[in-house]
KEKE-3310 file (N, C-alpha, C; in steps of 0.2 Angstrom, whole numbers, plus 5000, padded with zeros to 4 digits):
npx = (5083:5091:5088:5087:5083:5088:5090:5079:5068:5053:5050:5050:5042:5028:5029:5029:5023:5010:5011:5016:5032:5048:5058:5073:5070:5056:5037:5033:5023:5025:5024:5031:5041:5056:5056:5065:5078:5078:5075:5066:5050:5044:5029:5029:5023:5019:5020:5016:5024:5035:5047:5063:5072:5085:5081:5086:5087:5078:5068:5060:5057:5045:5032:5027:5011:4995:4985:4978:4974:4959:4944:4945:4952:4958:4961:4975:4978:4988:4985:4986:4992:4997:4998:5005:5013:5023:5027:5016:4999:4982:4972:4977:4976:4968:4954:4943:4932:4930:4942:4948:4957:4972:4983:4987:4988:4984:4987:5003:5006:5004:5012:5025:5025:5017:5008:4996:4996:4993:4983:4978:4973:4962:4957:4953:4941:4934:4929:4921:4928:4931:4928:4934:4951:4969:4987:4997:5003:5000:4992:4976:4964:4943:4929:4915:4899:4902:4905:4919:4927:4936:4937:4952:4962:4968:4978:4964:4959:4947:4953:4955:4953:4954:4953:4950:4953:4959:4978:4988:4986:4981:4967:4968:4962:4962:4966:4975:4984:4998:5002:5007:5020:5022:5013:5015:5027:5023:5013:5022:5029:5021:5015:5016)
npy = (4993:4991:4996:4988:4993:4990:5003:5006:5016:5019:5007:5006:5017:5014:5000:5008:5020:5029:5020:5014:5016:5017:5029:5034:5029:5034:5033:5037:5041:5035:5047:5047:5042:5048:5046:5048:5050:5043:5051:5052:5059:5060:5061:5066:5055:5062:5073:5082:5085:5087:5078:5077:5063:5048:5035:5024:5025:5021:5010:4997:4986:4976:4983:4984:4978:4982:4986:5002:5016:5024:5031:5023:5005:4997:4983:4978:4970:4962:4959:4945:4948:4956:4960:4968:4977:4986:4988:4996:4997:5005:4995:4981:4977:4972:4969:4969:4978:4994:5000:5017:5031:5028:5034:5046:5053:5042:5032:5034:5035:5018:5014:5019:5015:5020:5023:5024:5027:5011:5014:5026:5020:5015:5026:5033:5023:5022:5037:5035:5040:5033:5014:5004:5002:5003:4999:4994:4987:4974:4972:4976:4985:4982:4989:4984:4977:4976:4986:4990:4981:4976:4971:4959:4961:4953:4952:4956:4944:4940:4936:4937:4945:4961:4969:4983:4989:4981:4975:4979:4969:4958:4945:4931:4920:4902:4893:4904:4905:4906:4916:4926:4930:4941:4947:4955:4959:4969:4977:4981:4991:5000:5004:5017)
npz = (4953:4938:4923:4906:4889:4878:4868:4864:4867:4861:4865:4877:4883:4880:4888:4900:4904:4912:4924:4938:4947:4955:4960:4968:4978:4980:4975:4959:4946:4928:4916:4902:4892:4882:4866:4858:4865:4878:4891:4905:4909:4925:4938:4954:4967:4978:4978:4966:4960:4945:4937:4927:4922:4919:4913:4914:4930:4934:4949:4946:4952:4960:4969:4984:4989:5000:5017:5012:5018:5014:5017:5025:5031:5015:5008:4998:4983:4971:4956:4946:4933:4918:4909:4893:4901:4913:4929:4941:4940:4940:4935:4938:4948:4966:4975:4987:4990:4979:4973:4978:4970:4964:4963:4973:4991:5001:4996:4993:5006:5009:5000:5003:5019:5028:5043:5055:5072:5081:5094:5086:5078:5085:5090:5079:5075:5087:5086:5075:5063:5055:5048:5050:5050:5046:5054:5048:5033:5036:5044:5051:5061:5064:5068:5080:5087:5099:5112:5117:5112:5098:5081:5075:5059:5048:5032:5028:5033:5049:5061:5077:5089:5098:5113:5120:5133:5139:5139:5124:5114:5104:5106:5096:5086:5089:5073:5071:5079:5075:5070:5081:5085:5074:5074:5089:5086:5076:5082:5091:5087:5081:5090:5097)
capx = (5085:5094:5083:5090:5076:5094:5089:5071:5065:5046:5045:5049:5037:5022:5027:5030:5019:5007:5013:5020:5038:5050:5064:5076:5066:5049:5036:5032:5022:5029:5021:5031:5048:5055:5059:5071:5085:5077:5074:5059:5047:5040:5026:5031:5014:5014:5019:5014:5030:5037:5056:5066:5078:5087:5076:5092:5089:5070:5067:5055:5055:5037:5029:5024:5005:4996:4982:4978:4968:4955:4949:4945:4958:4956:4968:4975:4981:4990:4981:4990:4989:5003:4996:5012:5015:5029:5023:5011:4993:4976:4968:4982:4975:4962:4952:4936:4930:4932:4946:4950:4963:4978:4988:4985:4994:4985:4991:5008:5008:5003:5020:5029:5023:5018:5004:4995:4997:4988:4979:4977:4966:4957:4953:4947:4934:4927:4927:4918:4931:4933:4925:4943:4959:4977:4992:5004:5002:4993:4987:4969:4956:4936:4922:4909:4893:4902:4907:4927:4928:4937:4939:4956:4961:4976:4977:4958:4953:4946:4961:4956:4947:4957:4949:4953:4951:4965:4985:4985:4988:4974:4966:4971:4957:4964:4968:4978:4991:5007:5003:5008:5025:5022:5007:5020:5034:5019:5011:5026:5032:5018:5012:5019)
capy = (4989:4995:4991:4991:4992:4991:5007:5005:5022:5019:5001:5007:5021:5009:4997:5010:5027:5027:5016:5018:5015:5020:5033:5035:5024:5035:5029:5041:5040:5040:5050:5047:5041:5053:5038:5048:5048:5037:5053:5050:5063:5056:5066:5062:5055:5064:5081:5079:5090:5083:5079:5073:5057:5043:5028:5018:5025:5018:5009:4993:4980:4977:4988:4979:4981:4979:4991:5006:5020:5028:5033:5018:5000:4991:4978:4978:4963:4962:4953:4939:4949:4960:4960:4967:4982:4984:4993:4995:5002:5003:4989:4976:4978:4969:4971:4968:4985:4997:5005:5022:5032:5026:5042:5049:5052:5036:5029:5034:5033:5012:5010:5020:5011:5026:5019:5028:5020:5006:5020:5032:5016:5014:5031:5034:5021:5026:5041:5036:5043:5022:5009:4999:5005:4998:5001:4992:4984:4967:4972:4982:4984:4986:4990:4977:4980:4977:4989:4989:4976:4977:4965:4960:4960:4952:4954:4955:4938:4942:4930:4940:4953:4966:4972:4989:4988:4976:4978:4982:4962:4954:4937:4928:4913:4896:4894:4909:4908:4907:4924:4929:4935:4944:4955:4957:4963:4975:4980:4987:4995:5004:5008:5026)
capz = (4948:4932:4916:4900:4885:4871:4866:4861:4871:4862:4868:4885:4884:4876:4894:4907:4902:4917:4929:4944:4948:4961:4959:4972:4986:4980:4972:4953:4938:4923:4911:4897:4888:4877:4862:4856:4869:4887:4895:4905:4913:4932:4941:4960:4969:4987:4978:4961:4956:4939:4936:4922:4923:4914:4911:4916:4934:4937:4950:4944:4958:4959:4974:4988:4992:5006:5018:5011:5022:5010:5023:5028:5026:5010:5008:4990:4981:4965:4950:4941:4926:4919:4899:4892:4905:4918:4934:4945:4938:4946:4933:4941:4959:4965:4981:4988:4987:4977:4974:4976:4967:4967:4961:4980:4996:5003:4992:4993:5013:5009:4998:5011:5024:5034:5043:5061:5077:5084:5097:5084:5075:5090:5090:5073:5072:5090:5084:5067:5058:5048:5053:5046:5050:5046:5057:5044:5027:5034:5049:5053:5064:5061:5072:5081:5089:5106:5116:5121:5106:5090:5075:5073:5053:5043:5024:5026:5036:5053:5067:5080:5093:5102:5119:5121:5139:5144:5135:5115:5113:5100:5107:5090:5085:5089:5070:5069:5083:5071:5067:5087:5085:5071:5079:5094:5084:5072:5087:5098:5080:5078:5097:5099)
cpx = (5086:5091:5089:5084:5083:5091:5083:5067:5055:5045:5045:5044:5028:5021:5024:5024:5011:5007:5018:5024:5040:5056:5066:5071:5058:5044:5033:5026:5025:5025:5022:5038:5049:5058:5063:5081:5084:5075:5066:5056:5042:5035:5028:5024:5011:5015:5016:5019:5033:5045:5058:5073:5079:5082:5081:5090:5081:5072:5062:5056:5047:5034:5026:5016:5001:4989:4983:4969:4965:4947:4946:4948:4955:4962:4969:4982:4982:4989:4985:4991:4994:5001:5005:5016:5019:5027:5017:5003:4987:4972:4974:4980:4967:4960:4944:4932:4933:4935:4946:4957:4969:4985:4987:4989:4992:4988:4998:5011:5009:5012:5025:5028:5022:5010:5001:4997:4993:4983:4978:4970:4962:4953:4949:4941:4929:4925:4922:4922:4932:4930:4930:4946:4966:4981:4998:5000:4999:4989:4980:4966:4951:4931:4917:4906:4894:4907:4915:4931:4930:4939:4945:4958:4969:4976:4971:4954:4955:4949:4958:4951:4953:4952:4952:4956:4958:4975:4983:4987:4982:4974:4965:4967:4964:4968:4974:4984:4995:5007:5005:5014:5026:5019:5010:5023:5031:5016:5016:5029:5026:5011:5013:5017)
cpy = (4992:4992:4994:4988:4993:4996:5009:5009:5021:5012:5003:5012:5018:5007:5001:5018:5025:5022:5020:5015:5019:5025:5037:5034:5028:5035:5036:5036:5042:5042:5050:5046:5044:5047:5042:5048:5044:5042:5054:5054:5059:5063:5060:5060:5059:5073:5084:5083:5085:5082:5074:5068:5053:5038:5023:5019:5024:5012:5002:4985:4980:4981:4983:4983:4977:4986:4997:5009:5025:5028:5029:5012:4996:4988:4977:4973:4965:4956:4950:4943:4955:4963:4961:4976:4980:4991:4993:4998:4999:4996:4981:4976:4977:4969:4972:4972:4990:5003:5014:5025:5031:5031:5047:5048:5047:5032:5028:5033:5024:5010:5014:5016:5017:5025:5026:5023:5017:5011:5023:5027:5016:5021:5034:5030:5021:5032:5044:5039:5038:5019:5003:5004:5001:5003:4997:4988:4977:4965:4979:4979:4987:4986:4984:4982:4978:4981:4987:4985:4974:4969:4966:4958:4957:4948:4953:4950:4941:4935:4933:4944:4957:4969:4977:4991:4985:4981:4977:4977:4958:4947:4934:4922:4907:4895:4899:4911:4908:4911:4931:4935:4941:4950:4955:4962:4969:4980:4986:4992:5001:5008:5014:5029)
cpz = (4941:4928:4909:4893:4878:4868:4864:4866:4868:4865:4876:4885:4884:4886:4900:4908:4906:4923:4933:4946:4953:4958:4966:4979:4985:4975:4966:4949:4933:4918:4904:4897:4883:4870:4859:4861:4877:4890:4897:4911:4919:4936:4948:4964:4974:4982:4971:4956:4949:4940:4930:4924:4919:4915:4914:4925:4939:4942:4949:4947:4959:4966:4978:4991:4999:5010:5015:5015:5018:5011:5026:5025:5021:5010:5000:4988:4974:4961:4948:4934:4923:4913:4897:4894:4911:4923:4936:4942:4941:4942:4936:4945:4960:4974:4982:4990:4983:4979:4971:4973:4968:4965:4968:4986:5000:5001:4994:5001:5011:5005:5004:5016:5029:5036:5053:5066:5079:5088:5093:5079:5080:5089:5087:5074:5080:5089:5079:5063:5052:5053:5052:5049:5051:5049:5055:5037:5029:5042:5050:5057:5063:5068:5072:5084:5097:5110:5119:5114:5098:5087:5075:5066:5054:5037:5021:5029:5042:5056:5071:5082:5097:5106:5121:5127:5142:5136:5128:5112:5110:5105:5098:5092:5085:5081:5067:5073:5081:5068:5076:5087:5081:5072:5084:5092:5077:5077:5090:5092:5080:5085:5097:5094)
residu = (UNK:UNK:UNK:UNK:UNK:UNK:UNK:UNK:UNK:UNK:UNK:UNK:UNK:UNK:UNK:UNK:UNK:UNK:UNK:UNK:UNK:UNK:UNK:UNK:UNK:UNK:UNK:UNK:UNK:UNK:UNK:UNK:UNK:UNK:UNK:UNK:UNK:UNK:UNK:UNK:UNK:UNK:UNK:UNK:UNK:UNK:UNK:UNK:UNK:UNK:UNK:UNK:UNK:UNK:UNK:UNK:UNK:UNK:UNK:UNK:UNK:UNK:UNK:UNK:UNK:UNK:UNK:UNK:UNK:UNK:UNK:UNK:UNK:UNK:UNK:UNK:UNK:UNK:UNK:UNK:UNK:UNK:UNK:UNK:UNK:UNK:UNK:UNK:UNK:UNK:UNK:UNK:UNK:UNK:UNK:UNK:UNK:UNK:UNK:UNK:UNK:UNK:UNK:UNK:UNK:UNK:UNK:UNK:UNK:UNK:UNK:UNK:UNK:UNK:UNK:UNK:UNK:UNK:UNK:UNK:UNK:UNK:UNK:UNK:UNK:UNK:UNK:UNK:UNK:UNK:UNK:UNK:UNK:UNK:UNK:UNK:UNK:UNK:UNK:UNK:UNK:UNK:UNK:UNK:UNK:UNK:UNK:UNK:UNK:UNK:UNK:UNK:UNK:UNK:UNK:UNK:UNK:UNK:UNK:UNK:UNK:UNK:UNK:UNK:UNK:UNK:UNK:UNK:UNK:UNK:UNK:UNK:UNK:UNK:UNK:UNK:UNK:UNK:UNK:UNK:UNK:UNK:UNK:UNK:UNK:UNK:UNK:UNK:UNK:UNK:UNK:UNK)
# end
């Protein structure tokens, strides 16, 4: 989305300095607007390289959140609350534990959406590696005290058990079966 700040390079610095926007489909922070001509310095999140751009070619669509594996899933929700900043920042983000850094390549996996496989979650939490693990932005699985038997998650309410035992198909609670096609079409996405 193309912003235009009618040349006011410190008010866009003031809004955007710290936050996390996208440039060219990935997700940045910007460190600072230059208020004399827009040109606006981004540190990239996965590599933390710097680069200079136009301020005109920010992406500031709001960021979709959603599991994040640090290193086990929190589900991250965006506060109602914006004060008078544009961009994503950690005081915006609201989740029922606390949050780790969000300047991090978990991080940056959850807005990409680069998530492990359903098996590779399974594997982690018999292996103790999490006792959570997300395989898309609103599905996870947690650990129970029964043998073969996982918690099935989505966007943090437990729907569901998945038995590891039988096919990779959660039994979904009587309440929650209008979430079937969607665990279908997340599951076989994220089998392999």
């Amino acid at each position: 989305m193309a912003v235009s700040y009618n040349s006011d390079y410190e008010y866009a610095n003031a809004k955007l300095g710290g936050s996390i926007v996208r440039h060219n489909g990935l997700p940045v922070v910007v460190k600072s607007v230059d208020i004399g001509n827009g040109r606006t310095i981004l540190k990239h999140l996965l590599t933390g390289a710097s680069e200079i751009v136009d301020l005109k070619d920010l992406d500031l669509e709001p960021i979709e959140l959603g599991y994040c594996n640090w290193p086990f899933a929190i589900y991250l929700a965006r506060l109602p609350v914006r004060n008078w900043r544009q961009g994503l920042r950690q005081d915006f983000i609201y989740s029922a534990h606390p949050i780790e850094n969000i300047y991090s390549n978990q991080f940056y996996n959850m807005v990409q959406g680069i998530y492990p496989t359903i098996m590779n979650c399974v594997n982690s939490i018999y292996c103790e590696e999490a006792f959570k693990k997300a395989f898309s932005k609103v599905f996870a699985l947690g650990k129970t005290n029964t043998t073969g038997i996982l918690d099935f998650f989505y966007k943090d309410y437990k729907v569901g058990e998945l038995d590891i035992n039988r096919p990779l198909i959660p039994k979904l609670y009587p309440d929650y079966k209008y979430l079937t096609e969607m665990v279908e079409e997340t599951i076989h996405d994220h089998y392999i």
